[in-house]
C-alpha positions as CSV (number, residue, x, y, z in Angstrom):
1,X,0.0,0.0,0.0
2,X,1.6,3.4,-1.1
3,X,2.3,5.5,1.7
4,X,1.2,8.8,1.6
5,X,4.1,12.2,1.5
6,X,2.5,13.8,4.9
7,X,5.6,16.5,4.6
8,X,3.8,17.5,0.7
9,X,0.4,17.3,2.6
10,X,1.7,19.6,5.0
11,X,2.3,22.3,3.1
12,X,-1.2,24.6,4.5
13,X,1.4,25.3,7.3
14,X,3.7,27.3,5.3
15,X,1.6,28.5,2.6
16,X,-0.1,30.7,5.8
17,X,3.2,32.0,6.1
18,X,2.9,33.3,2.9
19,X,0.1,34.9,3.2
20,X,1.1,36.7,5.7
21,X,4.5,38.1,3.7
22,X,6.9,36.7,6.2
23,X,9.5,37.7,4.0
24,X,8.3,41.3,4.0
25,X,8.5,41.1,8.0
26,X,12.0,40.0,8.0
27,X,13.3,43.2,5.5
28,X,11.8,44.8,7.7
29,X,13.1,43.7,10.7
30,X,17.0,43.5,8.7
31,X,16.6,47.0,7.9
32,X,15.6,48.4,11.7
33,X,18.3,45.7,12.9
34,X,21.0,47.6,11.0
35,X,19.5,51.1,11.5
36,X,19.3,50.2,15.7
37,X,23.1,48.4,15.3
38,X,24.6,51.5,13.5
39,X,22.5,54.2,16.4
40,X,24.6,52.1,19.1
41,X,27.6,51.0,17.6
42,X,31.2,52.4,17.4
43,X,30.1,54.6,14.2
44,X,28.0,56.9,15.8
45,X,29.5,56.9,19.5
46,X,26.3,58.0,20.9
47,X,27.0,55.1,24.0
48,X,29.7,53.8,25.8
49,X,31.1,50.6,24.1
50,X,30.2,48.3,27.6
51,X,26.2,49.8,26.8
52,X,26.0,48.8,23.5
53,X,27.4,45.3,24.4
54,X,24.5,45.3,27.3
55,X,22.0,46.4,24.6
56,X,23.3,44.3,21.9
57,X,23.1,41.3,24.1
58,X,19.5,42.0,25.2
59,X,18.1,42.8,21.8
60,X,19.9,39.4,20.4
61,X,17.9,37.0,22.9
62,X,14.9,36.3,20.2
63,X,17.5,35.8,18.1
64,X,19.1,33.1,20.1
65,X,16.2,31.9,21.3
66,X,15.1,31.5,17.7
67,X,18.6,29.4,16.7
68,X,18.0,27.1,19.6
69,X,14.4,26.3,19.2
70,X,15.3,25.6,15.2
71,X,18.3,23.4,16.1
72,X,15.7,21.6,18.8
73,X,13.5,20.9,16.0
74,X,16.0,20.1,12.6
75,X,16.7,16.7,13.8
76,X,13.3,15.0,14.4
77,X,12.1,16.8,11.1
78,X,15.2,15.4,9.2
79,X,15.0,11.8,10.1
80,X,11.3,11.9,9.8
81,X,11.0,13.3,6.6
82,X,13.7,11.3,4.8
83,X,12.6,7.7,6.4
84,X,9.4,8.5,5.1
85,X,10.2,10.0,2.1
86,X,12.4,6.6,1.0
87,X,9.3,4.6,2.0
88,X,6.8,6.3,0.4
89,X,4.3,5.4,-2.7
90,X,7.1,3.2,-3.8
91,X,8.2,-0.5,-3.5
92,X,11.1,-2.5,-2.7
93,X,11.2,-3.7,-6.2
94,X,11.9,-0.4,-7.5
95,X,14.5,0.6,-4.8
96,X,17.4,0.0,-6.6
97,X,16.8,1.9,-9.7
98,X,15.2,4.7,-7.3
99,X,18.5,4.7,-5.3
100,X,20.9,4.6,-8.0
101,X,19.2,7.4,-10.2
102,X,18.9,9.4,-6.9
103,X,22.5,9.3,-5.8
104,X,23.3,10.0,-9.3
105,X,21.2,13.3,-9.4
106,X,22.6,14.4,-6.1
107,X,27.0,14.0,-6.7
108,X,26.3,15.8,-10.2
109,X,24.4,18.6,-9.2
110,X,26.4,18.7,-6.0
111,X,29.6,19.1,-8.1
112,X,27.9,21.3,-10.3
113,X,27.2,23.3,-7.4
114,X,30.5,23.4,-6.2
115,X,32.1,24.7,-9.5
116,X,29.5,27.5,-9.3
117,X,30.5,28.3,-5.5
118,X,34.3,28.1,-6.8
119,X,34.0,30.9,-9.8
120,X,31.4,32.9,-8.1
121,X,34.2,33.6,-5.0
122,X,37.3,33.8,-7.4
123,X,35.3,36.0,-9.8
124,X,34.2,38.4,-7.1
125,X,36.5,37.6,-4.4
126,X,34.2,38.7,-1.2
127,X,37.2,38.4,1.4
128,X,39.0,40.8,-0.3
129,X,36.3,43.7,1.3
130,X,36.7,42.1,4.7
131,X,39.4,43.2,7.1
132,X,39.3,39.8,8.7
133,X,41.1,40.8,12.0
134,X,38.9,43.4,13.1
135,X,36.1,41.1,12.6
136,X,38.1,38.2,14.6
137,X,38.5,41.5,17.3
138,X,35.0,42.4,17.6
139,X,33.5,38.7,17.5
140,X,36.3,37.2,19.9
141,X,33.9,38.1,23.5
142,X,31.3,36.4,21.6
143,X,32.4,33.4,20.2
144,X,32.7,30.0,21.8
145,X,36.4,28.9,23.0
146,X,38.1,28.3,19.6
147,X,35.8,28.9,17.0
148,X,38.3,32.5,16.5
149,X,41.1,31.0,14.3
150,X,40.3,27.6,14.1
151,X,41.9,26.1,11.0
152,X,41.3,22.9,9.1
153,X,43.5,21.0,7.4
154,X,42.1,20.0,4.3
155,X,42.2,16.4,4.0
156,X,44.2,15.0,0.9
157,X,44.2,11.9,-1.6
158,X,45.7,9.4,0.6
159,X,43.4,10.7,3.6
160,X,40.1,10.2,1.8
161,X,39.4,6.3,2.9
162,X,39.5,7.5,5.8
163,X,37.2,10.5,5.3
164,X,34.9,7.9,3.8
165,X,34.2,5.7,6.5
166,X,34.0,8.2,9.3
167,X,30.8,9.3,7.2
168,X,28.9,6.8,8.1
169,X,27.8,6.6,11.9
170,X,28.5,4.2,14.7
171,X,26.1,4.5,16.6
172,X,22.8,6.1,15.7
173,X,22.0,7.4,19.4
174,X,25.4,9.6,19.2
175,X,24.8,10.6,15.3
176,X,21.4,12.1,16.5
177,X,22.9,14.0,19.4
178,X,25.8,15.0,17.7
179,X,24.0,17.1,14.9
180,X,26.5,15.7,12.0
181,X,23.8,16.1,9.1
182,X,25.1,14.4,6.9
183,X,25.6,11.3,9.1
184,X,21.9,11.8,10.2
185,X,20.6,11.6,6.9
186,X,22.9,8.7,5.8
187,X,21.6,7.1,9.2
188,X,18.1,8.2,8.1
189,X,18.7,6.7,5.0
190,X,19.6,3.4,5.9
191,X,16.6,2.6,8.5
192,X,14.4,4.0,5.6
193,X,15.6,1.5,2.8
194,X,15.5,-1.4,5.8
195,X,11.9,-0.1,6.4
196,X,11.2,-0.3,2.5
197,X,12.2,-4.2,2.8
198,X,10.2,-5.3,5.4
199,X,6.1,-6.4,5.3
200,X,4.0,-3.9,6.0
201,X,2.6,-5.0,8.9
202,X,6.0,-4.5,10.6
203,X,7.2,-1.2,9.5
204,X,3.6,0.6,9.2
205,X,3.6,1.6,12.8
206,X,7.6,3.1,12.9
207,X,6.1,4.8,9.7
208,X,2.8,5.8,11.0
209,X,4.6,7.4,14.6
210,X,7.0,9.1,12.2
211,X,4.3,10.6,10.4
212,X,2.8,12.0,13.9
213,X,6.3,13.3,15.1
214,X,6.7,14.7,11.3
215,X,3.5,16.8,11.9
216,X,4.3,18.0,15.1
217,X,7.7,19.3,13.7
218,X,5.9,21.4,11.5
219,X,3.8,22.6,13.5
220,X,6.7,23.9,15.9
221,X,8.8,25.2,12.7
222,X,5.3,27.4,12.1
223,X,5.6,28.9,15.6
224,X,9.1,29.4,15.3
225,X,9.2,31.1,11.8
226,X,6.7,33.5,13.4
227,X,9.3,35.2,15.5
228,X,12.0,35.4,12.4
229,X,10.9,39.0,11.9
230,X,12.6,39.3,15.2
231,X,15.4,37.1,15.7
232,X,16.7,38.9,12.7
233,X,16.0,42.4,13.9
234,X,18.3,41.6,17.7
235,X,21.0,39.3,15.6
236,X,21.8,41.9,13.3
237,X,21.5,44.8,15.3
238,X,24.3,43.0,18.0
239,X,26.0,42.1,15.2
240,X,26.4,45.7,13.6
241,X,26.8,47.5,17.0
242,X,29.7,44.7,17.6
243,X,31.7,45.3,14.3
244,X,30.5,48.7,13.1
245,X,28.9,49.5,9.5
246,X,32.1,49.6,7.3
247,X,32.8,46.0,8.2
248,X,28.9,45.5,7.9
249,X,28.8,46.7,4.0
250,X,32.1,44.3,3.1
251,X,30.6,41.4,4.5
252,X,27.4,42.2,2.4
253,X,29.8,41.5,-1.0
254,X,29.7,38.2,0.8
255,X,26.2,38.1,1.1
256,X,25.7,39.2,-2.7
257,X,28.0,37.0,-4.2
258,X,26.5,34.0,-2.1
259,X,23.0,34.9,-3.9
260,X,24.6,35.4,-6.7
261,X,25.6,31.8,-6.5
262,X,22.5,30.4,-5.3
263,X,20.1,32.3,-8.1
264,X,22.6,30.4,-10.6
265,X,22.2,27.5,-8.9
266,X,18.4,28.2,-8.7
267,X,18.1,28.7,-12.5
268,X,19.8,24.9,-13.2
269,X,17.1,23.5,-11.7
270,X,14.5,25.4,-12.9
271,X,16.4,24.1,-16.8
272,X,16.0,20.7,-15.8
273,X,13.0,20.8,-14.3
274,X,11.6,22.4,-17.9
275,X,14.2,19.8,-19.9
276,X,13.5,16.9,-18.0
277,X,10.7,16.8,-15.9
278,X,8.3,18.7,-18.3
279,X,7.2,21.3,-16.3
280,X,6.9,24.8,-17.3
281,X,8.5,27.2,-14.8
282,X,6.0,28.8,-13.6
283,X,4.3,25.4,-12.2
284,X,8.0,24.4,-11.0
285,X,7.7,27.6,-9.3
286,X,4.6,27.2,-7.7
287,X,5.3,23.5,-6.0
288,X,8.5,24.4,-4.8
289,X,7.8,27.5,-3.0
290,X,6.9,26.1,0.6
291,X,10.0,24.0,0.5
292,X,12.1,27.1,-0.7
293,X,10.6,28.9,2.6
294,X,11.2,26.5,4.8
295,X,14.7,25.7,3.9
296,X,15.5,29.7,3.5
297,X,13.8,30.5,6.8
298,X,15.9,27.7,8.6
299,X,19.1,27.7,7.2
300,X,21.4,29.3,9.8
């Protein structure tokens, strides 16, 4: 028995959000963020540095607050949502087809997407309009031990068996807690194809509670994506009154070229979409749009 896409049913709960121009609200609440971040911050002087912190630390709480509950609320919603997308309105019989067409989709337009991240940043070069060690200076009270500085080797040839295994988890409990995403959704992954090839009878209630916890997630993301509007307005008014607006402005050539990116990005889709799946943009437009939303609106 086909099961049915609750996440796709689900979509009421963001469409209100449309409605309601949550995307208007958070402008909005960008622009007074700035404008209240540039009023307190070391550009205009008009209070001490130790008041704006005091200020900038109060304003910011919705903002944090908002981070948390979305990190509280990313995991369920992951797991659920790809379990029951493998298992649903398909058979095992088709699962290997499914998978390998799937997996072949996702490395070539993730390597597509990575060549477009690659020239957008050495055609435009964002860090060149940073002064990275005055934003290291003003973020260093702020930051968690070691996150200032903190550099990565890059791992090379003869490292990447092991990069390979230590992608897939050892033990589900820890993946979950640890919020590695990509090892949740390979351990997602791998209880939803091991749900796909058991009876019905077995896996139908796993399924059927996911379902539930899926709703609920949605249902919390709604409440949470009400207060956006907000967490923006206190994030980015700390975050200006912390670094001043020069610094600001360069780190919006980040921000640009990032869209920039992302609206190329965007437009590959919407070709293969109109190449391959037959759908006129407009249509491709109009079933994507809560998903867009949701994945905009929670992407820290």
């Amino acid at each position: 028995m086909p099961l049915a896409r609750s996440l796709i049913l689900l979509k009421d709960q963001t469409r209100e959000l449309l409605r309601e121009r949550l995307w208007l609200q958070v402008l909005i609440g960008m622009a007074l963020g700035i404008g209240l971040g540039i009023l307190i911050g070391p550009t205009s002087q008009i209070v001490s540095p130790k008041t704006a912190a005091l200020i900038g630390n109060w304003v910011a709480l919705p903002g944090q607050l908002f981070l948390v509950s979305i990190q509280f609320v990313v995991v369920p919603l992951i797991v659920a949502s790809v379990i029951r997308g493998i298992c649903a309105g398909q058979g095992s019989d088709n699962i290997g087809r499914l998978g390998g067409i799937t997996v072949a989709f996702f490395v070539a337009t993730t390597v597509v997407a990575v060549l477009i991240g690659i020239g957008v940043a050495l055609a435009i070069q964002p860090g060149s309009f940073i002064d990275g060690m005055s934003v290291q200076n003003a973020l260093q009270s702020g930051s968690p031990p070691g996150a200032v500085g903190n550099n990565t080797a890059v791992p090379g040839v003869a490292d990447l068996p092991g990069v390979i295994v230590n992608l897939f988890p050892k033990d589900p409990l820890t993946t979950f807690v640890s919020g590695n995403m990509l090892q949740i959704v390979i351990t997602a992954t791998i209880f939803g194809i091991a749900l796909l090839m058991m009876p019905t009878d077995q896996s139908k209630p796993l399924l059927d509670l996911l379902a539930s916890l899926q709703a609920a997630c949605m249902i919390i993301v709604k409440w949470v994506l009400r207060f956006a509007p907000f967490a923006v307005f206190g994030l980015l008014a700390q975050i200006t009154a912390r670094v001043g607006l020069t610094t600001l402005i360069g780190t919006g050539v980040y921000v640009l070229a990032v869209a920039a990116a992302l609206a190329i990005l965007f437009l590959l889709y919407t070709l293969l979409a109109v190449g391959i799946g037959r759908r006129s943009p407009r249509r491709f437009l109009s079933e994507i749009r809560e998903v867009l939303l949701l994945a905009f609106s929670t992407s820290s």
